[in-house]
Structure formats: structure tokens, C-alpha cells
N, C-alpha and C positions, 0 to 999 in steps of 0.2 A: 607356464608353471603348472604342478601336474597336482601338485600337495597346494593347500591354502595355508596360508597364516596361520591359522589355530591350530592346525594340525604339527606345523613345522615349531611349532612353538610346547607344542604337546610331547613331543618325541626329546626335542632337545632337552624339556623343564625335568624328566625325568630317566636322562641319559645316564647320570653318572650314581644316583640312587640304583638304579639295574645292574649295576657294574658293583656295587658294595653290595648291593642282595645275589649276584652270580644267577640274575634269572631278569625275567621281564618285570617289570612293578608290577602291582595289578593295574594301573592306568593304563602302560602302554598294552596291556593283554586286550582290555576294554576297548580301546581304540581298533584294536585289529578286528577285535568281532564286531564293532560298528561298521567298520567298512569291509569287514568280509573278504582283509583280504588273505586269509589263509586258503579262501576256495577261489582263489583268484582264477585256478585254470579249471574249474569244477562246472561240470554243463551245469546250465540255467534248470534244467529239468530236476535239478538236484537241489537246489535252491543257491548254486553258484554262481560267477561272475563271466564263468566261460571268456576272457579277455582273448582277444589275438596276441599271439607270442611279442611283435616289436612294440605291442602299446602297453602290454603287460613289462615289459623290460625296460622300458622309458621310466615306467611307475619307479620298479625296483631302481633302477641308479638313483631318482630322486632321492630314495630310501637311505638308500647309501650314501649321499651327499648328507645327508641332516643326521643320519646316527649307521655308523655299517654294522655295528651289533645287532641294531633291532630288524637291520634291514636283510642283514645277512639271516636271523630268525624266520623273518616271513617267509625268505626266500626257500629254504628249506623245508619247510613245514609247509608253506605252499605247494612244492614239489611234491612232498608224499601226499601231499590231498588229493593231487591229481591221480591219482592210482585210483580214486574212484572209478574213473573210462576203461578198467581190465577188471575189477568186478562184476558177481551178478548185479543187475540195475536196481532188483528188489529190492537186495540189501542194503546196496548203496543208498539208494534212496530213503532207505530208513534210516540209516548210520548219518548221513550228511543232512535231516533231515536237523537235525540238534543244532541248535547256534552255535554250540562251542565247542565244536569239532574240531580235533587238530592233530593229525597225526608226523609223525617221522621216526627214524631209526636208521637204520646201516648199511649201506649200498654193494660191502663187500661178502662175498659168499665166504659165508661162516659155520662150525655147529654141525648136524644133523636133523635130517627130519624122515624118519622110518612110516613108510608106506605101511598102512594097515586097515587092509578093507577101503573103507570110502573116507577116511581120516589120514592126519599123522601126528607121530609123537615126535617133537622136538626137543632136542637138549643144545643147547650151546652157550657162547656170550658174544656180545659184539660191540663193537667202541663207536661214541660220536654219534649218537643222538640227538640231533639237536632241539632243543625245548622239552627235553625228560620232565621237567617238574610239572608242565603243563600239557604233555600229551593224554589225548582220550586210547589210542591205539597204535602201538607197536611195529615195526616194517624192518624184516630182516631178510635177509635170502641164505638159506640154507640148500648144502647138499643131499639130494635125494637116496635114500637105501631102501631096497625091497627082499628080506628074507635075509636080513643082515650082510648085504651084497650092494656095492654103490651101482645105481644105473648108469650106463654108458650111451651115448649119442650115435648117429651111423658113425662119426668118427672115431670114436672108440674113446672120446671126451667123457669127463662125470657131467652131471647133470643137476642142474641146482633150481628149484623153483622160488620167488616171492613168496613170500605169506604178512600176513596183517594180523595182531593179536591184540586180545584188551590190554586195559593195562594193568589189571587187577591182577592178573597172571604173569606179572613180569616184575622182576628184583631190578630196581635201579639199584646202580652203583656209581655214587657220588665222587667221581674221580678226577671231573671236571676242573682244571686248576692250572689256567694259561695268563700267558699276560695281556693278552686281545682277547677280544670276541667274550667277556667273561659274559658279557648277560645272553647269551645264546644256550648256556648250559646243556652244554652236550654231552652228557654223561653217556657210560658204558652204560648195558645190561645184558641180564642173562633170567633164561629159562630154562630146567630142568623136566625131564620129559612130559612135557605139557602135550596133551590130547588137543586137536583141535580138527574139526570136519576140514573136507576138501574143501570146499568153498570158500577156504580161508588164502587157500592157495591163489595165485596169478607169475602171468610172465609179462615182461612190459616191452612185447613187439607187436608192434603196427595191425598182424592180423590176429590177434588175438583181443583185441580193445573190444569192449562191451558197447563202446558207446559212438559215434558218428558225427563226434564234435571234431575238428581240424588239429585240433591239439593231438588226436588218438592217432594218430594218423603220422605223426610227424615224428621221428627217430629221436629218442628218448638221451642218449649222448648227445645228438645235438644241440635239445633242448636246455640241456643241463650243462653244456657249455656255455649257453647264450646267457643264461640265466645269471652262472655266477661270473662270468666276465664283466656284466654289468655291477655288479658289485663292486668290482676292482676300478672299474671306471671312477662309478661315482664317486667313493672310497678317495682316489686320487685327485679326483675335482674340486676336492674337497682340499685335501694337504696345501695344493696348489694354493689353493686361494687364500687358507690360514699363513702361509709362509710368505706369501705377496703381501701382506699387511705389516706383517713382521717389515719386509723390506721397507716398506709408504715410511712406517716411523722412523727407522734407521737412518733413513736418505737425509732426516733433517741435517744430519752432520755431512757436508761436504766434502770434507776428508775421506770421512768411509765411502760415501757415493762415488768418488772418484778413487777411492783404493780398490772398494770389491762390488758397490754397491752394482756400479752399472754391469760387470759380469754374469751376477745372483739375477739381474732382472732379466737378462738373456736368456738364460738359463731356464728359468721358467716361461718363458716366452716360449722358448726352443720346445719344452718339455707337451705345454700349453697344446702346439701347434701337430705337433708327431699323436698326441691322442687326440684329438678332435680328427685327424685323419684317419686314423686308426677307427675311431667311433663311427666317423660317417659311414666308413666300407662294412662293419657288422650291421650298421641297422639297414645298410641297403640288402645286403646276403637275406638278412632273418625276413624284409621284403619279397625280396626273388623267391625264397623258397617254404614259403607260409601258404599254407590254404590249399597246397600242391598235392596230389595223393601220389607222386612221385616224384620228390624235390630230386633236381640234379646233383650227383655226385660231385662234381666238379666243384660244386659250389658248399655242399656239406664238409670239404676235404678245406675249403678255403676255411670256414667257420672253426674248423679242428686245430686251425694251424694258426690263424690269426687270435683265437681266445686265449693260443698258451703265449703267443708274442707279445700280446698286449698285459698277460701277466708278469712276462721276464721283465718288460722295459720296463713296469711301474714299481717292480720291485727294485731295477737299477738306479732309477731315478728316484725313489726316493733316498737309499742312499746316502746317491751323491750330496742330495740336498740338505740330510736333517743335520749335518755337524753345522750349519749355519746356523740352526735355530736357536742356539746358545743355550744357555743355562732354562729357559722357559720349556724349550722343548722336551728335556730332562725331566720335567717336573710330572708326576701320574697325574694330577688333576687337569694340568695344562689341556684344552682341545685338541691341539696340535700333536702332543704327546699320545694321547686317548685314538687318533688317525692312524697315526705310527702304528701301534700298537695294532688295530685291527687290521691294518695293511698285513704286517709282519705274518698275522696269529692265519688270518684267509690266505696266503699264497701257499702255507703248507697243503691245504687240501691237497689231495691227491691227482685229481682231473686234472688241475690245471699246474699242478708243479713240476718243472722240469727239472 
């Protein structure tokens, strides 16, 4: 067990209060900066946790088993932290030096950002930030222009770089409004030709990483594969187990037990057994190709292909499963319901939706 007691008790006593505020409480915010894990993959030299990716991911499903809102949160906001390793280290070091550092923002290249001298000026917006009310710093990638001209690549591609900005310089737009995932608040935002030095800029490949930690090192898609497949995992370990309880009670009645009952527990058995298989062959891949300055292709192409399988079956399988849950499952409060729900609202992401 990876979470103790207090914590698992901490995350759960203030799940559904996050979910009517459409943000984190400030307990569970509190909790995150006690245990730091927004710098989960941030070097130690930064005052981070620098985790290895399959022990860091073990963490996140527990996350996701006990709340996938809050965990889906960390998991993201984690992510941009780690962009700390394609900064100056100065800065970085000074930026991450704060307890309550926490950045994210939008992975799709969006907007503009016009070359000028040793700066640029940005204008654009971008959707799905997640934890907007509580970021210190912004992350968006915009298209590069130089002399009102987009830059082109040898291939004759445009060309888009990273950038990281305060957030004092950034209009959220509260447009946040799903029926999962509500305390992740992932609101849109936008900026209007905001000045900001080069420094501000980065790209998040391998030879370009500021920093010599194994995370920097490791292909950034496949990271963010591994990352939110464990979500879905946990996520679904989770349904499983609320909907097997549902069964324990039901079974009192003999009848149903012998009409559907022993079916449903199959069912889940079957379902049980296809993701623990599933799960064992990701955490061995994220083993095989962790700490590698050249993970094998063979095996990145495995992780690419298995993160989006193990998304299809959990969303099939749930499913098939929740018209059992009856009228409880129905219910917003219900747990099982709140599972559902985040199940639903996380396989839209884009990575991993087919």
C-alpha cells in the first residue's frame, strides 16, 4: 500500500465537497504540497521528488483508486512541473524553489507567438488547463512567426515552441462544466499580445532537457502515456470493486444469485483478470525502458498501443457493467456513480481516445 490511512481517508472525507466547489478543497490542495507531489518528477536539486517513472505511477493509480479527480489533478500538474528539466536551471530553481508551485495548461499547439529580438509576443487561447484556479504558471505551445511569416522546419512544417507564463498575465475563462472530473478545473485561457523574454520558451525533447535526471531523458509521449493510463487503471479498480459489493449484498437473495447473480460475478472476475494482465505487461515495459538513454522502440510502440487498449476495454467494460448498478448507480452522490462519471469524463482526453 502506497497511500496510508490518513491520507486515504483525507482525499476520500473531502471528494465530494471538490466536486461542488469544481476545484480542489483547500485540504486536499494542502495535502498535495505536504507531500510534494506536484514535483513528483522535479530533480531533488530543485527541491523535488525526482520519483522513477513505474514507482511514480504505482503512486498515481493508488490516487486514482481513492479519488480519480484529485488524482487525475496531480497527475497533470505534475506533468507540467516536470518541464522544470527543459528550463534554465537558474530559473527553475528559483520558480520551484516556492512550496506552492504548480503549474499546467495545454498540450495542443495553439495562438501565436511573434519573434521579436530576444523575446516574444503571444496572443491566442487554449482549452483544458487543469487546476486553473490554483496554478502559479501557465504552459501553452504556440506557433512560431518571425516578420509576420510562420517559421518552417527542413520539412517545410510550421514550427511551434513551449512556453511557461505567470499567471498574473493570463485571463482564465471559467468554462469548466463536465460531469466527471469536476474538481480538476480545467478551465480554458487566453492571452493577448503578452511580451515575454526567450527564456520563457522550451521544447520537450530528450536533447534539449536542462537537466540529467532519467525522467529528461525519456520520450515525453511516452511518459504521458504511462502516466494517464494509470489513471484509468486505478479509476477502474476502483468501479470494480464498488460494483462487487453491490453484488456480496444482492447475492442474499438466491433467486437473483442463481438468475444473474453468478453471471455479474464472472463478469467481473473476467474483467478483474484482462486488467491485472494488462497492468502487469505496462509496469514491466515502464521497467524495461526506464533509466535507458535509449529505450527500445519496440517496446515504446508496445506502451503506445497498449495505453490506448487498456483505455478502450475499461471504457467497454464499464458499460457493459453499470446498467446492473440499478437505481444507486444513477444517483450523483452515489461513489459508484462519482467513478462512472470520472471514467466517462478521462477517456475523452485526446492521447488516449480512440
Amino acid at each position: 500500500m502506497l497511500l496510508d490511512t490518513e491520507i486515504r481517508y483525507t482525499i476520500k472525507d473531502y471528494m465530494r465537497e471538490s466536486i461542488a466547489l469544481k476545484t480542489l478543497s483547500p485540504e486536499l490542495l494542502e495535502l498535495v504540497y505536504q507531500q510534494n507531489w506536484f514535483n513528483l518528477w522535479v530533480p531533488k536539486a530543485y527541491g523535488g521528488r525526482n520519483t522513477a517513472l513505474p514507482a511514480g505511477c504505482r503512486l498515481l493509480e493508488e490516487l486514482a483508486y481513492t479519488d480519480g479527480g484529485f488524482a487525475w489533478t496531480v497527475t497533470l500538474c505534475a506533468g507540467a512541473n516536470m518541464f522544470a528539466g527543459f528550463i534554465d536551471p537558474a530559473l527553475a530553481s528559483r520558480i520551484f524553489g516556492e512550496r506552492e508551485v504548480c503549474w499546467g495548461g495545454s498540450g495542443k499547439p495553439g495562438g501565436r507567438a511573434d519573434k521579436d529580438d530576444d523575446s516574444f509576443i503571444i496572443s491566442g487561447s487554449w482549452k483544458y488547463a487543469t487546476g486553473a484556479p490554483h496554478l502559479t504558471h501557465f504552459t501553452l505551445n504556440a506557433w512560431i512567426y518571425e516578420d509576420g511569416v510562420p517559421l518552417l522546419d527542413k520539412q517545410g512544417e510550421p514550427i511551434y515552441h513551449s512556453f511557461f507564463i505567470d499567471r498574473a498575465d493570463v485571463l482564465i475563462h471559467y468554462d469548466w462544466d463536465t460531469f466527471g472530473l469536476e474538481c480538476t478545473a480545467s478551465h480554458s485561457f487566453s492571452v493577448h499580445e503578452l511580451r515575454v523574454p526567450a527564456g520563457r520558451a522550451f521544447d520537450l525533447q530528450p536533447d534539449k532537457r536542462t537537466s540529467e535526471e532519467p525522467v529528461f531523458y525519456y520520450p515525453f509521449m511516452t511518459f504521458a502515456e504511462c502516466t494517464l493510463a494509470v489513471n484509468y487503471i486505478g479509476m477502474f479498480r476502483r468501479f470494480l470493486d464498488l460494483f462487487e459489493k453491490k453484488l456480496i449484498v444482492k447475492s442474499s437473495d438466491p433467486a437473483w444469485l442463481t438468475d444473474r447473480g453468478k453471471m455479474l460475478f464472472k463478469k467481473v472476475d473476467d474483467a478483474r483478470s484482462a486488467l491485472g494482465e494488462k497492468r502487469a505487461r505496462l509496469y514491466q515495459l515502464m521497467d524495461d525502458t526506464w533509466d535507458k538513454t535509449l529505450p527500445e522502440e519496440e517496446f515504446l510502440i508496445e506502451i503506445a498501443s497498449l495505453s490506448r487498449k487498456l483505455t478502450r476495454d475499461i471504457r467497454t467494460q464499464t458499460v457493459e457493467l453499470f446498467p446492473y448498478t440499478g437505481i444507486a448507480g444513477a444517483q450523483r452522490d452515489n461513489e459508484i456513480n462519482i467513478v462512472f462519471r470520472h471514467i466517462f469524463t478521462a477517456s475523452q482526453h485526446a492521447l488516449l481516445n480512440i
